[in-house]
C-alpha positions as CSV (number, residue, x, y, z in Angstrom):
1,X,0.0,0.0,0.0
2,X,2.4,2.4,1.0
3,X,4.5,1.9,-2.2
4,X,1.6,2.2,-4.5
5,X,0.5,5.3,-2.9
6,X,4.1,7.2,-3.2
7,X,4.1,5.9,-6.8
8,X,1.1,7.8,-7.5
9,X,2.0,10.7,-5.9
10,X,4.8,11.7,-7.1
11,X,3.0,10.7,-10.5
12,X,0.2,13.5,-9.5
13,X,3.5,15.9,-8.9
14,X,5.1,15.7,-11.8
15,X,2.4,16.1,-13.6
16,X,1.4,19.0,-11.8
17,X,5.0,20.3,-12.1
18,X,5.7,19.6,-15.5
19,X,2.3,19.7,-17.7
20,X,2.4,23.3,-18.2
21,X,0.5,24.7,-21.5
22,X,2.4,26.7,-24.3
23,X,2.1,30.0,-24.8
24,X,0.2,31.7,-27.4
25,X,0.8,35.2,-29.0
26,X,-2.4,36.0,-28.4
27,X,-4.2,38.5,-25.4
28,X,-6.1,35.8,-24.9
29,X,-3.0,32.8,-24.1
30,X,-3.2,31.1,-21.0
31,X,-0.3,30.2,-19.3
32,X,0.1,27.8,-16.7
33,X,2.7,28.1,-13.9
34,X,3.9,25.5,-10.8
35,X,6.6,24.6,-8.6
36,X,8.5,21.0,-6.9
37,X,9.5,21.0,-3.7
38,X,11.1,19.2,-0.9
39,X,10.0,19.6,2.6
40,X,11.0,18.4,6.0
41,X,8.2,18.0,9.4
42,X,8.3,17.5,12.3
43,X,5.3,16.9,15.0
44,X,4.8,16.5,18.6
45,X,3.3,12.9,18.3
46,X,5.1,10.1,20.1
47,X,8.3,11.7,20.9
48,X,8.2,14.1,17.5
49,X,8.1,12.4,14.6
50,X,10.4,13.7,11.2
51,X,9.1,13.4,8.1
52,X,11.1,14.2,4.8
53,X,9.2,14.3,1.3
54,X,8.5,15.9,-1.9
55,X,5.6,18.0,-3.3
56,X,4.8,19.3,-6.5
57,X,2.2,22.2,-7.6
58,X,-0.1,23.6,-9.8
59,X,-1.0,27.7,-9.8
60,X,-4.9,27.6,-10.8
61,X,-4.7,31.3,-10.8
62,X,-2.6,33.7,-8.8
63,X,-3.8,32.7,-5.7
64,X,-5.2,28.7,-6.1
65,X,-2.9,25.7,-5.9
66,X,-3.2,22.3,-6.4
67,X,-1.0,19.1,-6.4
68,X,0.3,16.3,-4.9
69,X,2.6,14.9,-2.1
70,X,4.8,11.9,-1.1
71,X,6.6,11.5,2.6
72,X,8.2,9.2,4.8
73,X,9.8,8.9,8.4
74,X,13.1,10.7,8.1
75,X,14.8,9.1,10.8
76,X,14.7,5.3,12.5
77,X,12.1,5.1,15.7
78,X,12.9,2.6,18.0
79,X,10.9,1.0,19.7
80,X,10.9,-0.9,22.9
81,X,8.2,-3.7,22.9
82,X,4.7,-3.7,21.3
83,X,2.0,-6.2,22.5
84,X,-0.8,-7.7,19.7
85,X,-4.1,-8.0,19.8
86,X,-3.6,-11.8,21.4
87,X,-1.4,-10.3,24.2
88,X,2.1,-12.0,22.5
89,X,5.1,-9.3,23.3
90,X,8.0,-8.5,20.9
91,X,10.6,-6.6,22.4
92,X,14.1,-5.6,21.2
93,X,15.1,-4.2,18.1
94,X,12.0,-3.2,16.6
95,X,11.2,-0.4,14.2
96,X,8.5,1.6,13.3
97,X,7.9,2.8,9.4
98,X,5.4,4.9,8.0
99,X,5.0,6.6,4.1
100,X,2.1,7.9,2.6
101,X,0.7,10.6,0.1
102,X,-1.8,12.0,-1.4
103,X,-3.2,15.2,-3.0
104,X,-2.8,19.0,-1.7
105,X,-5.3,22.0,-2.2
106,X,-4.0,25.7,-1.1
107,X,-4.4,29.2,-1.3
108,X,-1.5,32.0,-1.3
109,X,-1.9,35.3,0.0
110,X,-0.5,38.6,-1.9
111,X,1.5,36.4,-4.6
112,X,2.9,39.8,-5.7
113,X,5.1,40.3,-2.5
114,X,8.1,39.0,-1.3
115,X,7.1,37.2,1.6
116,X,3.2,35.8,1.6
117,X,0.9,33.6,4.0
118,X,0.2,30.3,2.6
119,X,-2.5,27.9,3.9
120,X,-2.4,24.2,2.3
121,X,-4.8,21.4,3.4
122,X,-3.1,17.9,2.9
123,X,-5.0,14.7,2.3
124,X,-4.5,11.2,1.8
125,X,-3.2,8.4,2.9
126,X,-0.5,5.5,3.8
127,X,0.8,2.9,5.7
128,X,2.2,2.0,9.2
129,X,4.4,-0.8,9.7
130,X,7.1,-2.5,12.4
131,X,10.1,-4.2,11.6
132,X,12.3,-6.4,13.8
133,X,15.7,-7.3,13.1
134,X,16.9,-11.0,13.0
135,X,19.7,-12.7,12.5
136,X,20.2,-15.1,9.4
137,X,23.4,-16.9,8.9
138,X,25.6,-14.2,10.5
139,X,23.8,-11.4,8.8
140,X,21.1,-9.1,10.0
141,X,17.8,-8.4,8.5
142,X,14.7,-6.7,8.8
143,X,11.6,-8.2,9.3
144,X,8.2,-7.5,8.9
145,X,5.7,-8.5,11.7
146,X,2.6,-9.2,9.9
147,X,0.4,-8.7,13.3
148,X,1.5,-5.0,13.4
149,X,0.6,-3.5,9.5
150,X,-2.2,-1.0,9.0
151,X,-3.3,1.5,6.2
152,X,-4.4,5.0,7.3
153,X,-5.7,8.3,6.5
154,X,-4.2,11.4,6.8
155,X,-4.8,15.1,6.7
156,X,-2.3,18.0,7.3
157,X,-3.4,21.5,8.0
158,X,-0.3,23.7,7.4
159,X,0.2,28.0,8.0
160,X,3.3,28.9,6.3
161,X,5.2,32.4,5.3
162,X,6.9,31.8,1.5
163,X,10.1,34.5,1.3
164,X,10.4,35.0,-2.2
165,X,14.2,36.2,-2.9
166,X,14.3,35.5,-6.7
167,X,11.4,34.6,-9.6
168,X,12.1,31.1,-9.4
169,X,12.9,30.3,-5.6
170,X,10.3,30.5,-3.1
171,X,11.4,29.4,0.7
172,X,8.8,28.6,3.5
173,X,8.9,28.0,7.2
174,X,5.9,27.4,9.0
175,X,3.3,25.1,11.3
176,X,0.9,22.7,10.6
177,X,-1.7,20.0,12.5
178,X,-1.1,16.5,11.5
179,X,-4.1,14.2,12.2
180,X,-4.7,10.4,11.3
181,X,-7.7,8.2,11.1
182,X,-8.5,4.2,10.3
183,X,-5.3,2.7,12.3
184,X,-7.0,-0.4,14.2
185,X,-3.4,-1.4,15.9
186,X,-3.7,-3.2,19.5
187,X,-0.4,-1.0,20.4
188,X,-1.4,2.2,18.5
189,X,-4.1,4.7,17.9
190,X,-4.9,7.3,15.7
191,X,-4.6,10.0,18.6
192,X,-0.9,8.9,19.0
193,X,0.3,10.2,15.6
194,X,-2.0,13.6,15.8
195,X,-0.3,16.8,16.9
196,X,1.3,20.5,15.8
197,X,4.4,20.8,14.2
198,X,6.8,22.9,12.4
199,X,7.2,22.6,8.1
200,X,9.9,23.9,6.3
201,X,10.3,23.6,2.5
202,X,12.1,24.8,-0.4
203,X,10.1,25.4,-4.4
204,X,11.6,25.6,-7.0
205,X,9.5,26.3,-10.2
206,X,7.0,29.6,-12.4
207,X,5.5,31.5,-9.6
């Protein structure tokens, strides 16, 4: 699941990105303009979660933007022991992975200026997971544990300022509310992975 969902969107964003329509000499010519970018998170939820991904963007108009987003955990979470839903415990060496993606809607504020408010709502979805490593002949892997996989939804609410220093670079910094829903893990919940956080990213792109 989680694969499949990346795949498509980073399929949404370079679409987004790259379908842009060719200009006519015309008054009348439309032009369409749109950005990638990557971006790093970070929340408050279980001892604040990183997340690292990419985005990509399409300018409606001045002010309307639509596209699409991939991310994953940007760091390894440890964890100490989990319990399942028929009270077996795995302890030691066990590691919690999460992806997903999904589709972005926004608005940006005074496009004209140098720096700008932009508001983005984030939905979609993705996958948790928990891997423990074993030992095979000498040699470490990871392992999936089968009892703790679960798909997910997810939306993101994010408030950022954009500094614009040149035509084609746009830098944000900002916050943003991360909340899941449809985990049905023994060990987890959905309130575990909601909280604030802070969102930084840098597009590149035809503002």
């Amino acid at each position: 699941m989680k694969t499949i969902v990346l795949i498509f969107a980073f399929i949404i964003c370079y679409n987004f990105t790259f379908s842009q329509q060719e200009k006519e000499l015309s008054e009348d010519s439309v032009s369409v303009s749109g950005y990638i970018s990557p971006f790093f998170e970070t929340t408050s939820a279980i001892k604040n979660l990183n997340y690292f991904g990419g985005s990509g963007g399409l300018f409606l108009n001045k002010h309307l933007i639509v596209g699409g987003f991939g991310k994953l955990l940007a760091t390894n979470y440890v964890i100490d022991s989990l319990y399942n839903s028929t009270d077996s415990i795995f302890e030691k060496d066990l590691e919690l992975n999460m992806g997903g993606g999904g589709i972005i809607v926004g608005y940006m504020f005074m496009p004209a200026k140098k720096i700008h408010p932009v508001v983005m709502l984030w939905v979609g979805g993705g996958s948790l997971s928990v891997n423990k490593t074993v030992e095979i002949n000498g040699k470490k892997w990871k392992k999936n544990i089968s009892a703790f996989y679960d798909d997910f939804f997810m939306f993101d609410f994010t408030f950022e300022l954009d500094y614009r220093p040149v035509n084609f670079l746009s830098i944000g910094l900002g916050a943003h509310y991360q909340m899941f829903s449809g985990l049905k893990l023994t060990s987890y919940k959905n309130t575990d992975f909601n909280g604030f956080g802070i969102y930084f990213n840098i597009k590149v792109g035809e503002f």
